[in-house]
N, C-alpha and C positions, 0 to 999 in steps of 0.2 A: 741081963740087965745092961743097959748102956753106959757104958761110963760118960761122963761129961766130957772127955779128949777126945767122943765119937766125934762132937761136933767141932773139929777147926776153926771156923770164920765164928763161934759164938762165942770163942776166947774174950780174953777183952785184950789177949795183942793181937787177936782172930780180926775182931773187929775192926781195928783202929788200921787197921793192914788193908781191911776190904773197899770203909768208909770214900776214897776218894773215887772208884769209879761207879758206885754206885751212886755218887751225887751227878756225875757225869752225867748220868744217864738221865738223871732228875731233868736236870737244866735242857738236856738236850731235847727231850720229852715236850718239857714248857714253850720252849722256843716254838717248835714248831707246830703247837696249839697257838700262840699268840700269832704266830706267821697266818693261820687259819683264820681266825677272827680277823684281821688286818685286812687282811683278800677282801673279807665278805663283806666288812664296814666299808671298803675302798670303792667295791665294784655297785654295791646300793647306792654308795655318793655319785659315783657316774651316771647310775640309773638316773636320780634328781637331778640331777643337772642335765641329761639329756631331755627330760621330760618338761623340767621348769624352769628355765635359764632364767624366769624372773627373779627368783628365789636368791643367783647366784648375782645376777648383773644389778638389779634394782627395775622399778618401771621405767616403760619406753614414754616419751612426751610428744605429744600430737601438737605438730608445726607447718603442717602445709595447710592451705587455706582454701577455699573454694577457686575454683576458676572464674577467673574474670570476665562478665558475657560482655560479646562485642556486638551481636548480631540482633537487638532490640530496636524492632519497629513498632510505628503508629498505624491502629489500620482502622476503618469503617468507622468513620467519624458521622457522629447526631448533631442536631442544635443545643446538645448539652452532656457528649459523652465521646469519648476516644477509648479506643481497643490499645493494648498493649500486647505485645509476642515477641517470644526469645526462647534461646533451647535452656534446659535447665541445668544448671553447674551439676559436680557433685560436690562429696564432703571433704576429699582430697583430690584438686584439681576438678578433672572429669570423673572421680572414680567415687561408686556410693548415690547417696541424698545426702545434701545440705539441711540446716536446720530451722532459716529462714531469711526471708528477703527485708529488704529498708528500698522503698519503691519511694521515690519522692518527682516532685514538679514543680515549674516555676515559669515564669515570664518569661525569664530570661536564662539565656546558654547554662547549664547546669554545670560547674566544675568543682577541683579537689578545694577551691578557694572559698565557693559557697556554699559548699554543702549543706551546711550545717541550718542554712537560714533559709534553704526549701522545703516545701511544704509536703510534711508527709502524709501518705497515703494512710487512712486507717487501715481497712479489711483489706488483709492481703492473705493469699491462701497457701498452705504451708508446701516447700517444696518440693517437686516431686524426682523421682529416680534422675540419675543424670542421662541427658538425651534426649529426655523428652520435652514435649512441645507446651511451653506456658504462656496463660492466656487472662489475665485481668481487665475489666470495663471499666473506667475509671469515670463516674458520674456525676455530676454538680456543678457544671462546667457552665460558662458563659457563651455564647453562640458567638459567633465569627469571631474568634479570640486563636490566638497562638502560642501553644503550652510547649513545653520543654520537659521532659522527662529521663532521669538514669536511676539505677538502679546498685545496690550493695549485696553481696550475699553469706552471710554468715555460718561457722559448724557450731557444733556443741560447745568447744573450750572457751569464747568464740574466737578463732580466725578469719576474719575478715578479707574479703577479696577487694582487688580493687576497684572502683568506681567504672562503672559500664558505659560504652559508649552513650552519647545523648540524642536520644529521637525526638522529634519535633511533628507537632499534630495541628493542625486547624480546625475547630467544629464549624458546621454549616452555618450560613444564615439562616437566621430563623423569620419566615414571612406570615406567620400568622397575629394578627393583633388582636386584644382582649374584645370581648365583645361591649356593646355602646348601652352606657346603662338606659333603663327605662322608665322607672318608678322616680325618679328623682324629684322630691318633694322640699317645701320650705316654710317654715312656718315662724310668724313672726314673736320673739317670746318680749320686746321690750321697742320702745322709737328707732334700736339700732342694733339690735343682736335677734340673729336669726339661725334658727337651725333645720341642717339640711339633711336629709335624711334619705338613703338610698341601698339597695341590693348590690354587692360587689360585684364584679365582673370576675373574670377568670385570665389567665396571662395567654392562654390561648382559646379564644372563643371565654365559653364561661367552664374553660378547666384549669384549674392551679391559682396561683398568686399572683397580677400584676406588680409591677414597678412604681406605681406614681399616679397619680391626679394631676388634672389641670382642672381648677373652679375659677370661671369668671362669673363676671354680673356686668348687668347695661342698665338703666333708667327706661331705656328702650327695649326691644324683642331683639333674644338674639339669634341668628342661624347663623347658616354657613358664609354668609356672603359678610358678618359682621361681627364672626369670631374674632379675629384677629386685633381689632380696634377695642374689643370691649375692656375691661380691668380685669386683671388678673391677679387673684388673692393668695396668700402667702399661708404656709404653717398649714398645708391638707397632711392628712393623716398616712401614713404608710399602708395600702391596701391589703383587706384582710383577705382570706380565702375568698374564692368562688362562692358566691350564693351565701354568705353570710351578710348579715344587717351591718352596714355603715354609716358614719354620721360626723355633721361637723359643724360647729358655732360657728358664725362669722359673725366680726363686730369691728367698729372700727370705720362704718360706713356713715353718710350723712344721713343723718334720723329722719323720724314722720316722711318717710318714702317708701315708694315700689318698686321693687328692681326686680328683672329679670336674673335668672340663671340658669344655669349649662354646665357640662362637663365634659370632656375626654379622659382616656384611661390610657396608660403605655405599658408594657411591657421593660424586658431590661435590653433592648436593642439600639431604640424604642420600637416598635410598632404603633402607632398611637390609631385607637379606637376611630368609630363617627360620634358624630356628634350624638351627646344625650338626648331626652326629651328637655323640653322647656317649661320651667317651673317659675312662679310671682312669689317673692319674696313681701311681706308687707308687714308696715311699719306699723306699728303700737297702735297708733291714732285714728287714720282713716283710709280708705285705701277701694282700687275696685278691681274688679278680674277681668281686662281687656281683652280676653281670647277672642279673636275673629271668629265670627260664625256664620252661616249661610242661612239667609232669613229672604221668607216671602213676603211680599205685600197682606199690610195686615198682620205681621208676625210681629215678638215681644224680644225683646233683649233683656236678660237677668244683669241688675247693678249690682257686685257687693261692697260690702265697707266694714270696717272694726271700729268699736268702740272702746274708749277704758273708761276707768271711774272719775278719772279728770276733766271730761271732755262735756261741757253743759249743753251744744245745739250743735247738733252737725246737718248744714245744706249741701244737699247734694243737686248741683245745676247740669244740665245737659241740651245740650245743642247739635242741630245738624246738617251738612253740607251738601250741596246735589251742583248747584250752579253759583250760590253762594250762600254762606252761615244766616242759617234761622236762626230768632230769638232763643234766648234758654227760656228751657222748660223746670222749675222747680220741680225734681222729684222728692226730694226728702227734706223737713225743716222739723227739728222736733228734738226731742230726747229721748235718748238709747241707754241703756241699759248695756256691761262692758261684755263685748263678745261679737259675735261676726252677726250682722247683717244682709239681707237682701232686699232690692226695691224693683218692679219690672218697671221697665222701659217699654212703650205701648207703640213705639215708633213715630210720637205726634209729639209737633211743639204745640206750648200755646194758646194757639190760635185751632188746632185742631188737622192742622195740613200734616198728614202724612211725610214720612220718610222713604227713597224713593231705594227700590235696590243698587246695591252700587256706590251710597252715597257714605261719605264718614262723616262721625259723630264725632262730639269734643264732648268729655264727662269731666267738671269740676268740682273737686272737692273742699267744704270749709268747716274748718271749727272756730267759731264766732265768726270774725270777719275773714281770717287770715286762710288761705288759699294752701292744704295739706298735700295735694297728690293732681294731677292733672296729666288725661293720658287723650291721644288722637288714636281712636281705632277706623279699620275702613270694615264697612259691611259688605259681606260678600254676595251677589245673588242669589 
């Protein structure tokens, strides 16, 4: 059986004798388990931070800007459109795609001073890789005009590049003029307001939108050789499309009369049209249709005239000239009813004598006494 003095160090002065190097060993133990973990937490933190310097430094800030183009030209110019070309930045300097361009134009030299007050371009198309080759048509332009154009280029943050050299464009003249209306009509609604009614033209030929009207009117026939002198009337309307109904009052003119009328059409250069056809405007009261016509011996000449509900005896006298003025011939004495009229003309005064080809006629118009319209036509053979 063992005695309990088998075991020395289980003394309790065994013990208290042992106690100090066996804690030694303890501590010594721990340490270098904690040294273990130290390592292992230390060299994982190097792992991160080799891996993800964001993690340690914070994020990087994006501060370089697109490249500033310098090499933007004007090219293949329309009567209403310039090409633009330039190589395309990137998103840092040359490096990358940018995010997007600010393409603007103006009258006049485009600088850092005016930018702001040139006219920018809508549809611009997003940039492409840097290097390559960019190409915008810029359209709605005025013919033989002088545009100014530079360009901005922007990244994502955005960074802004600086203001691109300024290319300069002229478009063509443009030499086509709208085409010359033909249906032009007028009709009389009162002694001095009349509406005139006609097919639009187009701003080239009868394609697109003219610029403008010119409406005159004469007492007399107008053509080419008596455009210029005739009146020319204010407040025409803005030309609609091509081949759409157009229309315009006029008022403002001396009443119970006939006037001729005409028109030209321009474009925005101008180009200005030929001359319209020739339309009779007529007044409320009484009136007649002098078109020249080509009549034989024997042949009829058609009188017309208007009536209103005012109007109690309308005479219409007619006379005609070869070597000198026949009597008038009473065509018409009577009461009318309000609305347009016709009376033929049988080519006799009279007396019965013939009208001679060649010869002109004077048609006057009365309501009661007083003298409404009076025109000298010449008859053609």
């Amino acid at each position: 059986m063992w005695a309990f003095d088998s075991f020395p160090n289980w003394s309790v002065a065994g013990r208290a004798k042992g106690r100090p190097a066996v804690l030694r060993r303890i501590l010594i133990a721990s340490a270098l388990l904690l040294s273990s973990f130290a390592f292992t937490f230390l060299a994982g933190c190097n792992e991160d931070k080799a891996d993800n310097p964001v993690d340690i430094i914070g994020p990087t800030i994006d501060t370089i800007p697109p490249a500033t183009i310098t090499d933007l030209t004007v090219k293949t110019p329309t009567t209403s459109s310039l090409a633009l070309v330039w190589i395309a930045p990137g998103d840092d300097g040359m490096t990358g795609t940018a995010s997007e361009y600010d393409i603007r134009y103006s009258l006049a030299l485009i600088t850092q001073q005016n930018w702001d007050s040139a006219s920018k371009i809508g549809a611009v198309p997003e940039p492409k890789p840097a290097g390559q080759i960019e190409t915008v048509v810029v359209t709605g332009l005025a013919s033989l005009e002088t545009y100014y154009f530079a360009i901005k280029t922007r990244d994502e943050v955005p960074n802004e590049s600086g203001i691109s050299n300024c290319a300069e464009g002229t478009t063509n003249q443009e030499y086509i003029p709208p085409a010359p209306v033909t249906d032009l009509k007028a009709v009389g609604f009162s002694e001095s307001l009349f509406l005139l009614t006609w097919t639009a033209p187009g701003d080239d030929g009868g394609v697109g939108t003219a610029s403008q009207y010119d409406i005159r009117y004469s007492r007399w026939t107008l053509n080419d050789q008596t455009w210029d002198t005739a009146a020319q009337l204010s407040g025409e309307p803005p030309p609609k499309p091509g081949g759409e109904q157009d229309s315009f009052f006029v008022t403002g003119i001396s009443p119970n009369r006939g006037y001729y009328f005409a028109m030209k059409t321009a474009d925005e250069v101008p180009n200005w049209s030929q001359l319209s056809n020739i339309t009779r405007g007529l007044g409320y009261y009484v009136y007649l249709d002098p078109t020249p016509r080509s009549v034989q011996t024997g042949g009829e000449v058609d009188v017309y005239f208007k009536a209103s509900d005012s109007i109690v005896i309308i005479n219409v006298l007619l006379r005609w000239y070869s070597t000198q003025w026949r009597p008038f011939r009473k065509l018409v004495n009577g009461y009318f009813t309000p609305g347009v009229h016709m009376v033929t003309w049988d080519l006799r005064d009279d007396e019965g004598e013939e009208a001679e080809p060649g010869c002109q006629f004077l048609v006057e118009l009365f309501w009661d006494t007083r003298v409404m319209d009076q025109d000298t036509l010449q008859i053609y053979p």
